[in-house]
C-alpha positions, 0 to 999 in steps of 0.5 A, a space after each residue: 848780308 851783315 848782321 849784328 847778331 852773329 859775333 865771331 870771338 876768334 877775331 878779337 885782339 890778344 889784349 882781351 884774353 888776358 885774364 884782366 876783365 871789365 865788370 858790367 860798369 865797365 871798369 877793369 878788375 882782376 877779380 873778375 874770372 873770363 867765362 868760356 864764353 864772353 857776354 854779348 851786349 843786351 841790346 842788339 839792334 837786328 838789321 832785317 826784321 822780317 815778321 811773319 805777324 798772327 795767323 788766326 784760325 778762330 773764325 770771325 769772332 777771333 782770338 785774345 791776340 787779333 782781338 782783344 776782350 773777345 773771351 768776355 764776349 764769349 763768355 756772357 749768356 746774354 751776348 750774341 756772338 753767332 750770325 744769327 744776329 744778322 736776321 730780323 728788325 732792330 729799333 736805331 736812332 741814327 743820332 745817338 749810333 753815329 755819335 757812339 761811332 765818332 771815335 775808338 774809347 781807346 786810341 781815339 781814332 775814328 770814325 768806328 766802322 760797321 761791318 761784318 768783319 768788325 761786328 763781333 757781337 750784339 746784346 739785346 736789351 729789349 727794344 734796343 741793344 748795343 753793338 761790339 764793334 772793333 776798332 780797326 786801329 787798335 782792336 779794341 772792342 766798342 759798345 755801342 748803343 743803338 739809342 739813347 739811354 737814361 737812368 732814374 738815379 744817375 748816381 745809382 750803379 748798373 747799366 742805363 735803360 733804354 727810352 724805347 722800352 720804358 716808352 714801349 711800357 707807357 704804351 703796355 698802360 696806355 694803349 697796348 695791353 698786356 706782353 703777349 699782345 705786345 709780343 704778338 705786334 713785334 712778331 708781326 713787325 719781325 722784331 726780336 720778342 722781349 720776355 713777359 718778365 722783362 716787360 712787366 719790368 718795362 711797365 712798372 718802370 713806366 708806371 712810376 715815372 707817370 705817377 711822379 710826373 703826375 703827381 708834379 703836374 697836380 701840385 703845380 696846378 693846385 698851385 695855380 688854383 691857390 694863387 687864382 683863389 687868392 688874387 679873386 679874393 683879393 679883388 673882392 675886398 679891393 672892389 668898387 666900395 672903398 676899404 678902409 686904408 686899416 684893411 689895405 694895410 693888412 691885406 698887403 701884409 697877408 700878400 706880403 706873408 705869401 709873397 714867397 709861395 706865389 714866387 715860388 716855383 715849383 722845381 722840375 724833376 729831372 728825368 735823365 732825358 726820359 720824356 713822358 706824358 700822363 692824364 691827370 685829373 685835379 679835383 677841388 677838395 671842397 675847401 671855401 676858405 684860405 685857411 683851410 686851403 693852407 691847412 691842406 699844406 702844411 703836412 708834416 712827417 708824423 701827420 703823413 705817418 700817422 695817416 699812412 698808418 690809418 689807411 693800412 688799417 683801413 685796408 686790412 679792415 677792409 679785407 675782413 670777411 664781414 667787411 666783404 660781406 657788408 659791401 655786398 648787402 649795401 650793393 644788394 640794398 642799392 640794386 633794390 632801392 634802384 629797382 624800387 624808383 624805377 618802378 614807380 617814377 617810370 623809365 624815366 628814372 632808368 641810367 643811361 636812359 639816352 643811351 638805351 635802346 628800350 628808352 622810348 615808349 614801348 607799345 607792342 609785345 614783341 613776338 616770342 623767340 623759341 627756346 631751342 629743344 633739340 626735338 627728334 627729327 620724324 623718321 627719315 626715309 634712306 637718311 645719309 650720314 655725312 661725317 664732318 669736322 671744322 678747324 676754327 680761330 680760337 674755342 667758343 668764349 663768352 658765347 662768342 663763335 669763331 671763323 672757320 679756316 677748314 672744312 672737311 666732311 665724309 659720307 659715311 657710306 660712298 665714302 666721297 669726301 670734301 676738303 677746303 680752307 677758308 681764311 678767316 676774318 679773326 687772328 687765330 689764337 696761339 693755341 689754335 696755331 699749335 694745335 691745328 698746325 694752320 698759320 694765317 698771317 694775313 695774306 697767305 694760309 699755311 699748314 705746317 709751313 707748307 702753303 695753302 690755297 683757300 677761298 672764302 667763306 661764301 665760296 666754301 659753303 656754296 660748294 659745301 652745299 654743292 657737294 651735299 646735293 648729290 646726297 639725299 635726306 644729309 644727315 650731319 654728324 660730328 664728335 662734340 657738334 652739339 657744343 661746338 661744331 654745329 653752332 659755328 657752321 650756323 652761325 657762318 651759314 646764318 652770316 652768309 644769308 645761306 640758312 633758307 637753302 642750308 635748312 632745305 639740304 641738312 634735314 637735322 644733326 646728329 652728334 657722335 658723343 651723345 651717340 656714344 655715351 648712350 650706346 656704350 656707358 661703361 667706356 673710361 673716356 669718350 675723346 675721339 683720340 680716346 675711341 680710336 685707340 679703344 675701338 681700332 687700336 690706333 693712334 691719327 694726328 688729331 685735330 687736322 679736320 681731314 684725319 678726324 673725319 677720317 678717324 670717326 668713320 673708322 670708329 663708327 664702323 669699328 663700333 658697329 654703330 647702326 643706323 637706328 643708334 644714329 637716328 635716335 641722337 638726331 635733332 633739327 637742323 634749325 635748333 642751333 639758330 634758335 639757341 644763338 637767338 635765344 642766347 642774344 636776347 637773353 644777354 640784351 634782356 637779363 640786365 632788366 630783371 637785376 632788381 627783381 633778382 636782388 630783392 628775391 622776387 624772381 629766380 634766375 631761371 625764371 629771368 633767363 627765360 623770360 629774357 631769352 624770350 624776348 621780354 624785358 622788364 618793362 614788357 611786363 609792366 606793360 602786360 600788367 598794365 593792360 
């Protein structure tokens, strides 16, 4: 086969060697010398071209060659370049994806395909995010968004903001809560979690696009409150008695004057396709008069500094510490005051009268709740000391108990043990999750990913009680029971209708702290994780309920804690439904004595109690009536 790329010199005629030679114009001249080797023409046309094309080796993402802007990709931090992009949920409106995919930004070719092969990469933004698709014909890489788009000033510079997330911020405000509620819905929902910061900025953003809007949606309506006013008052001057045509005249020429502002619109704000909703509250400002109306209108720049001006002195003024501390003597004077009326005028006078539960007439003293002692339990003939330790939801705050998920008990002696999982009716909090190593997710229970088996909470106190049966005289025992332990399993048994037979089996609590600090005082920490590595030398994996009962046997015994230590901590079984009682009463009742309190009356030692009794403020009227 022939090709033109080859030139054999040899074959050449003879009139070519003679020293006469053409130069590049192709002109003869002499003074040209003739090189050893003759120049070949630039352009050669190669008759067979057979290229072997770019054998890529990088993997899926490619190389600078097959894919062009590949090194930017995977040069950002903040896009994802890995498979991993593959897992999880992503928020897309069809619309604005397909019509990102029409055609390629380059070559204009299209439709864009989605693939695996041509996906290179995913930038989260939230809720949205865009797609770097390659173009099929031209290699080109294509952002794609997977929604729509806007920015609050279209001639700012940066990239757009997704609708989705400043929707997802109206929602923080309106109904949602704070980031880790809202992380806590999208990992329920398996979407990618969005950072506290960047939800914060979601919000603000939101924030201020609901007060423009607003604050438009108020000064239309006092608009319209201003026209209405006009038009009423035009028709009472034009009503059934006839007006002079001097009055005709000059209220024609004051509807003349504002012509312009009943005509005039107000101008819509554009909000790059960002739609909101917002409540607004307009409120008349007590002006009767037009002229005082319009007056209200005719704000100028150095009237909004100078009252700009007057209120950051009014705030700074406010901040003060004498300014804090009148506030408080006025409220103080207005809780006295307020008692003193409802003192004399009757419950009549009381707020909220129809919504309170004390509004009717009262005519009987309500017996006494007991107040909670902790009185010893008699002597006890062979008590059993059974160990136990409870996993919960979440601690104990503001009075409110949590829902078990395990009870693990021990007895001290035979050293049988129980065990079972309960799932509970309350989310478990983030820091129960970590701590116990227990996920509900609301269908099954795991421990450490492994899954559970479980049965409620009515199931797991009967074979409780069940198990406790085959001792006699159960003593219960648990490191810090007596502030949170022994209140849960109450408060469950007590919800369960089980008290009565819980009372009969359980002959009284005895909590292992107390058991501790009055036998050995001079020990630094009183922690059970503490005492294991102090009395046995070893460390366990705290709180899984099993361990613990383990663990605080070994304690005990390593202590040599007797019997008699046990039995002088031991209290009844019936003092912690007391407290709970005592504690409800008191929050329903305390409100009463406020007024009293205020005005130094009564101490609030003294109205707890007699809240927590069960009296309120106007059993003691009563009382004193009679």
């Amino acid at each position: 086969m022939k090709s033109s790329q080859h030139i054999n010199i040899g074959f050449l005629p003879p009139y070519l060697h003679s020293p006469v030679c053409r130069d590049k114009r192709g002109r003869f001249s002499k003074n040209i010398q003739e090189t050893s080797e003759p120049e070949c023409a630039e352009s050669i046309e190669i008759d067979h071209n057979y290229g072997v094309g770019h054998l890529c080796i990088a993997g899926a993402t490619g190389c600078a060659v097959c894919c062009p802007g590949i090194e930017k990709l995977l040069g950002s931090s903040k896009i994802n370049t890995s498979t991993s992009w593959h897992s999880g949920r992503r928020l897309v409106e069809w619309g604005t994806l397909l019509d990102h995919l029409k055609f390629c930004t380059k070559c204009f070719n299209g439709p864009l395909i989605l693939s695996h092969q041509t996906i290179k990469g995913e930038m989260k933004c939230g809720l949205g995010g865009y797609l770097y698709v390659q173009c099929t014909s031209c290699q080109e890489l294509n952002r794609i968004p997977y929604g729509s788009t806007h920015k609050e000033n279209p001639s700012s510079k940066g990239m757009p903001s997704f609708c989705v997330n400043t929707k997802l911020g109206a929602a923080m405000i309106d109904a949602l809560g704070g980031p880790q509620r809202v992380n806590n819905v999208l990992s329920t929902l398996n979407l990618p979690p969005i950072s506290h910061k960047n939800l914060k900025v979601m919000e603000r953003r939101a924030g201020e696009m609901i007060e423009g809007f607003a604050n438009l949606s108020m000064d239309q309506r006092c608009r319209e409150a201003f026209e209405a006013e006009k038009s009423n008052a035009a028709e009472d001057e034009n009503g059934t008695e006839n007006m002079p045509d001097t009055n005709t005249d000059s209220h024609t020429d004051m509807t003349d004057t504002n012509s312009n502002t009943r005509n005039e619109s107000v101008p819509a704000v554009n909000f790059s396709g960002m739609t909101v909703c917002a409540d607004h509250g307009w409120q008349k400002r007590g002006f009767d008069s037009l002229t005082d109306i319009q007056k209200t209108w005719t704000f100028t720049v150095p009237y909004n500094s100078k009252k700009d001006n007057e209120r950051e002195k009014r705030q700074k003024k406010s901040k003060l510490p004498e300014q804090k501390f009148r506030r408080l003597k006025l409220k103080e004077e207005r809780i006295t005051s307020k008692g003193a009326c409802e003192a004399t005028e009757g419950a009549s006078y009381e707020s909220e009268l129809s919504f309170s539960e004390q509004a009717e007439d009262i005519e009987r003293i309500p017996d006494a709740i007991p107040k909670p002692l902790y009185t010893a339990v008699p002597s006890l003939n062979n008590p059993t000391f059974v160990i136990i330790d409870l996993e919960t939801t979440d601690l104990i705050r503001r009075n409110i108990i949590p829902h078990i998920v395990q009870i693990a008990a021990k007895e001290h002696r035979t050293q049988t043990s129980f065990n079972c999982y309960i799932p509970p009716q309350l989310p478990m909090s983030n820091e129960a999750e970590k701590v116990t190593g227990i996920v509900w997710d609301g269908q099954k229970l795991f421990y450490k990913g492994a899954e559970l088996n479980f049965v409620n909470i009515k199931v797991a106190i009967s074979d409780f009680f069940m198990w406790l049966n085959q001792f006699s005289n159960a003593v219960l025992v648990a490191h810090n029971g007596k502030n949170f332990d022994f209140r849960v399993l109450s408060t469950a048994v007590y919800n369960c209708n089980m008290y009565d037979n819980f009372t009969q089996i359980v002959m009284g609590f005895v909590d292992s702290l107390a058991v501790f600090r009055s036998g050995f005082p001079k020990i630094e920490k009183y922690n059970q994780p503490f005492l294991a590595q102090h009395f046995c030398k070893k460390e366990y994996n705290a709180h899984n309920a099993v361990d613990d009962v383990n663990m605080l046997d070994k304690i005990l015994i390593a202590a040599n804690v007797t019997s008699e230590l046990l039995l002088k901590q031991c209290y009844h079984s019936n003092s912690h439904l007391l407290q709970e009682n005592f504690i409800k009463a008191k929050a329903k009742n305390l409100p009463s004595f406020h007024p009293l309190i205020a005005s130094g009356v009564m101490k609030m030692t003294t109205a707890e109690n007699i809240a927590g009794s069960g009296l309120n403020c106007a059993h003691l009227k009563l009382i004193y009536v009679k």
